[in-house]
C-alpha positions as CSV (number, residue, x, y, z in Angstrom):
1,X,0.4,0.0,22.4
2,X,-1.9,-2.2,19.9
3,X,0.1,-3.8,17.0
4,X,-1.9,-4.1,13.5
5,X,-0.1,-6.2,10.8
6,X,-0.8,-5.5,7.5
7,X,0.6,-6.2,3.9
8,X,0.8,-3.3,1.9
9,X,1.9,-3.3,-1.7
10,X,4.1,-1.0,-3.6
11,X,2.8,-0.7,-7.5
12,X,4.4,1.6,-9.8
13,X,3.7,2.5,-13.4
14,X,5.7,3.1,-16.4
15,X,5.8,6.9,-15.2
16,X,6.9,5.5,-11.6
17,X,4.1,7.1,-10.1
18,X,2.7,5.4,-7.4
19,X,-0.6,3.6,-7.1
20,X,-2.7,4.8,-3.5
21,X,-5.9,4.3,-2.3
22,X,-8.3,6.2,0.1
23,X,-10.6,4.3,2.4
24,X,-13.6,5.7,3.0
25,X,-14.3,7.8,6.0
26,X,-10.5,8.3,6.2
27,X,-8.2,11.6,5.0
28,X,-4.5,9.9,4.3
29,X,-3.6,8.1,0.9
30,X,-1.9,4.7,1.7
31,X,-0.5,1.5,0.2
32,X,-2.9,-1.1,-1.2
33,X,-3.4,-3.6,1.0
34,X,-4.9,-4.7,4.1
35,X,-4.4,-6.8,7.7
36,X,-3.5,-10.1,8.1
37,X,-6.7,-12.7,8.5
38,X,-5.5,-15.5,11.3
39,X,-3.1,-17.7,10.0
40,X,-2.7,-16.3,6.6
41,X,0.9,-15.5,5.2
42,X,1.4,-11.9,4.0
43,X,1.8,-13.1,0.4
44,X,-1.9,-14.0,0.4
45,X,-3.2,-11.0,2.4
46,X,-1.5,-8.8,-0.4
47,X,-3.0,-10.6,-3.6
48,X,-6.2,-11.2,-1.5
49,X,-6.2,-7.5,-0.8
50,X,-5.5,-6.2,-4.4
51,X,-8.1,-8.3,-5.7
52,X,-10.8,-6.8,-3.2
53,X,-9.4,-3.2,-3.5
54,X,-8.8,-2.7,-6.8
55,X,-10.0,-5.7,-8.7
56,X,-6.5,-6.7,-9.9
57,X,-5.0,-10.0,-10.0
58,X,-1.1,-9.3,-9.7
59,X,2.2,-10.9,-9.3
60,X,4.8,-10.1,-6.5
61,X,8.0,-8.9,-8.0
62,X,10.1,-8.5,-4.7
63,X,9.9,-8.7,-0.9
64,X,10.5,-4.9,0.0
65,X,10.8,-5.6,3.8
66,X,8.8,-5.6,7.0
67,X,8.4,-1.9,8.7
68,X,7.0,-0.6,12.1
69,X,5.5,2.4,11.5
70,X,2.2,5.0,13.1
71,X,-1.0,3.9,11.8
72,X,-2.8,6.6,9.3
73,X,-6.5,5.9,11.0
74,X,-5.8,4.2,14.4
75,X,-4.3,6.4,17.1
76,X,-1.9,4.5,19.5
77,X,-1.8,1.7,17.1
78,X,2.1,0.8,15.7
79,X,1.6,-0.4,12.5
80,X,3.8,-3.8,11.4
81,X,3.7,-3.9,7.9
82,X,4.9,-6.4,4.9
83,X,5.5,-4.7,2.0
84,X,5.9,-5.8,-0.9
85,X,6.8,-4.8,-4.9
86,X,3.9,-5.7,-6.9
87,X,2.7,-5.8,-10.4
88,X,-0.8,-5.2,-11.9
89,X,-1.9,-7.8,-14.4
90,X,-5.3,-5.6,-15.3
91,X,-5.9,-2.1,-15.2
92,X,-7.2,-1.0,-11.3
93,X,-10.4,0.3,-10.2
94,X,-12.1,0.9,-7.2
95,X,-13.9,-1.7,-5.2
96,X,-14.8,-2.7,-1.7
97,X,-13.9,-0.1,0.8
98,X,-12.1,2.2,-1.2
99,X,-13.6,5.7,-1.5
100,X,-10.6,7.5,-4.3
101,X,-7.6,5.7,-6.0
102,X,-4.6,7.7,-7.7
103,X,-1.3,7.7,-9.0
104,X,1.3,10.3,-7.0
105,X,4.3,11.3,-8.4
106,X,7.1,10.5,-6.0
107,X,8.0,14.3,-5.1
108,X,4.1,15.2,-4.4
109,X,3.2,17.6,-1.7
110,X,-0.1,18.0,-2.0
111,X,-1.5,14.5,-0.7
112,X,-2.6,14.0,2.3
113,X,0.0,10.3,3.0
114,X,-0.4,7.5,5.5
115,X,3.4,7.2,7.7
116,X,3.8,4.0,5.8
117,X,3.9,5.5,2.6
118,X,5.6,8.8,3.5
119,X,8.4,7.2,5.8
120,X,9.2,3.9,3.9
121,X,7.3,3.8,0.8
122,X,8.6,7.0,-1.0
123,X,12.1,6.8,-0.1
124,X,12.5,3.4,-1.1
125,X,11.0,4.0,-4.4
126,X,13.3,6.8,-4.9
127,X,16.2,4.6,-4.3
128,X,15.4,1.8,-6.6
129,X,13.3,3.6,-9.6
130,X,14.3,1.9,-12.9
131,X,15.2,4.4,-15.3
């Protein structure tokens, strides 16, 4: 079984919907984010990977955890993932790879969702929303 690691960020607005991204060529909605380059420290892949993906210099509020989940567009890849609580110092937009961007409410059940973001993502949100 291949292993890709990846940081992933969790970004919420005032609404607590959450920010995802489509890459092209791909159906599921995931985290932004992106793997790890050799030798770089997840911290950097995220803010490295938000400015690339959405054109958004941001701070991390909180280290959410690191997660093993399936990967949305590899088959019989586990993905190892970083994730972390982020916030957006400009409004997003779509750059680089990225073929659609939206904001989900956290009950949706119409998007199509990467395991990351259905399995860990979602449920932690609904855990720690800030009413």
């Amino acid at each position: 079984m291949k292993t890709i690691t990846v940081a992933a960020a969790v970004i919420l607005n005032e609404q607590n919907q959450l920010l995802l991204v489509r890459k092209q060529n791909t159906q599921a909605f995931m985290q932004v984010g992106g793997k790890l380059e050799l030798n770089e420290a997840p911290e950097l892949t995220i803010q490295r990977e938000i400015l690339e993906e959405i054109g958004c210099e941001c701070e991390i509020k909180q280290f959410i955890g690191q997660f093993e989940t399936a990967a949305a567009n590899e088959p019989d890849h586990v993905l190892v993932s970083y994730v972390y609580s982020v916030e957006l110092k400009q409004v997003p937009h779509i750059a680089a790879e990225i073929a659609e961007m939206k904001w989900i409410n956290l009950d949706d059940q119409s998007t199509v969702l990467a395991p990351l973001t259905k399995e860990v993502v979602i449920p932690w949100c609904q855990q720690n929303l800030v009413s």
